[in-house]
Every structure is written in C-alpha cells, then in structure tokens.
N, C-alpha and C positions, 0 to 999 in steps of 0.2 A: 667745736670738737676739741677736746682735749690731747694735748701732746704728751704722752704715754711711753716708757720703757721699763722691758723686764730684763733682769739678769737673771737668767738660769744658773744656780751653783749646784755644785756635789759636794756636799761639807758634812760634816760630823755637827756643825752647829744648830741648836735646835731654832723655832724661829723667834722666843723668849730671849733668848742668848744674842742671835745676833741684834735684837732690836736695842737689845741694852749695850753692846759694843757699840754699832753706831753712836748711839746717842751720849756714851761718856764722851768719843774722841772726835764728833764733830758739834762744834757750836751751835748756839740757833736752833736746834730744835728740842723739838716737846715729846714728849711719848705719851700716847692716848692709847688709853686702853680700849677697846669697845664690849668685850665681853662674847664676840661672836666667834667665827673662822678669822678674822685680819687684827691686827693690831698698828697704829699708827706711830710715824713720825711726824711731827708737824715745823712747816718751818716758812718763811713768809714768801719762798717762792714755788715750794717743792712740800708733796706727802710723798711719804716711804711707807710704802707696808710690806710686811713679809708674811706670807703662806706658805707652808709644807707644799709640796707640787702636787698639782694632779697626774692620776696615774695617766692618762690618756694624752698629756703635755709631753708628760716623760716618755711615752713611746715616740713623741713625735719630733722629740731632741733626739733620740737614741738615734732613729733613726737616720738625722739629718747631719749632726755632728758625731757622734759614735762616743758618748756618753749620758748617764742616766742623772739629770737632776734630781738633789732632794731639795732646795728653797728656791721658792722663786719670790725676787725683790722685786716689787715695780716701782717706780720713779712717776712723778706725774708732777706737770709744770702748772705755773697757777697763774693762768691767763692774765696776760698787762700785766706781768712784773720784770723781776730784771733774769733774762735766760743764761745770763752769763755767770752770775749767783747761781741758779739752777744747776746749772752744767758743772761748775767749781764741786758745788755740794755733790752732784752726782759720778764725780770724778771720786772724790774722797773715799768716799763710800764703794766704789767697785773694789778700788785699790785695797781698800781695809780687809772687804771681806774676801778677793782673792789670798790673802794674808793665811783665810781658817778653809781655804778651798783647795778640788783638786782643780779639774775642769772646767767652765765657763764659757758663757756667752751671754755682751748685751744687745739687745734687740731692740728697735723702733720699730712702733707699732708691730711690736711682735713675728715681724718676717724679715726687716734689713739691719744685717749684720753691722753695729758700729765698734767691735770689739770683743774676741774671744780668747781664750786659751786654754788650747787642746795642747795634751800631752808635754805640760811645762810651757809652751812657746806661746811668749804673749802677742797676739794682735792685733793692730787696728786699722780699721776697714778703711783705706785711702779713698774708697768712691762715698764716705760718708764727713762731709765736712764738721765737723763740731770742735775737736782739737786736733792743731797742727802740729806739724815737727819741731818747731823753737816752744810750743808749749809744754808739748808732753816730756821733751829733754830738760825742759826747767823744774821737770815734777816728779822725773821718774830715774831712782836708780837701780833699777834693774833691767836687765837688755830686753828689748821689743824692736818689732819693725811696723812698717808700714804696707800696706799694697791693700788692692783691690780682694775683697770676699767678697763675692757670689754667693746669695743665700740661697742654702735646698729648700727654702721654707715654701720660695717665690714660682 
C-alpha cells in the first residue's frame, strides 16, 4: 500500500503554474507531462501531481474545514527509500505553495489532519508525528503552533 498525502489549496494558481513553481524551486525533480487530467513531478523518493479539485472533494472540504479548494497536490512516497527526503521534499512544497494560497489542509490518507491553515493561522497537528518543534522552528519563519486536530473527515 502506498503512503499518500493531499493538500487541499484555494489559490488563484492554475495546476500548470503550480507544477512549474515547485519544480524551478525544489531540486531533484523532473516534470512529466502525461497528457491526461494529472501531470507529474518526479523525484527519487516522492511523485507530485497536481489536479483541479473535484467538485464533490470540494464539498466535502467545505464542509469540514469551512473552505472551498481549488488544487489538490498529492504527495506519494516511493516505497524503500529515504522518508525523510520525502518529508523534507513534502515540507518545501506545502510551504511554497501556501506562499500563492488562501486556506489549506495536508491530509494522510486523505482523513488525518497533518497540517492546515484556516483563516491565516498556520497548524500542525501535534497527534500526527512527522515534524517536530526544533524542526519546524529551524524551517519556519512565520508564526504557527502546534496541538492536537481532530479530523471531520474521520
């Protein structure tokens, strides 16, 4: 089974735009085109695709966080490699594209919350271990906290 995260944004960014933002300002990966609905990033621990949200997603963000995504990024790790690479990479990438975002949410397996921000205020889900306090302060300068989300998803 493959280890999976989406981040739900609200952005003005189309999914063209953000694929090529990630890909100037993080190393290491490739963009593949495919020609279908998804387009890739490629990278030797992690793909990135970005799709326009489904209408049917976006009601069920709306509902849960009380805003409406327009892209949703998923992340997906590439079994037996390094998850800590992964996670760096997936780190970059939120941060970036919170940058061209209003709203947000990242999500495992699509129901537990590892990180949101609603209404300006960045957070990250203290019951989801992946980055700790001495990491995320070595990475971040702008204010967030830490605590427990409870997902409506669940």
């Amino acid at each position: 089974m493959a280890t999976e995260y989406a981040f739900d944004i609200a952005s003005d960014l189309k999914t063209v735009q953000a694929l090529e933002l990630l890909s100037r300002h993080i190393s290491g990966l490739t963009l593949t085109w495919n020609g279908k609905n998804r387009d890739y990033l490629v990278g030797s621990t992690i793909n990135i695709s970005v799709s326009e949200q489904l209408r049917s997603w976006q009601e069920t963000i709306l509902e849960g966080f009380g805003f409406t995504p327009t892209l949703s990024v998923g992340f997906r790790f590439h079994n037996n490699t390094d998850f800590d690479a992964f996670s760096e990479i997936m780190f970059q990438a939120t941060m970036l594209l919170l940058e061209h975002a209003e709203d947000a949410v990242l999500l495992f397996n699509y129901e537990i919350i590892v990180l949101q921000r609603l209404g300006g205020k960045l957070v990250f889900n203290a019951g989801y271990q992946m980055w700790d306090d001495d990491w995320l302060k070595s990475r971040l300068s702008l204010p967030f906290e830490r605590r427990p989300l409870p997902s409506p998803l669940l």
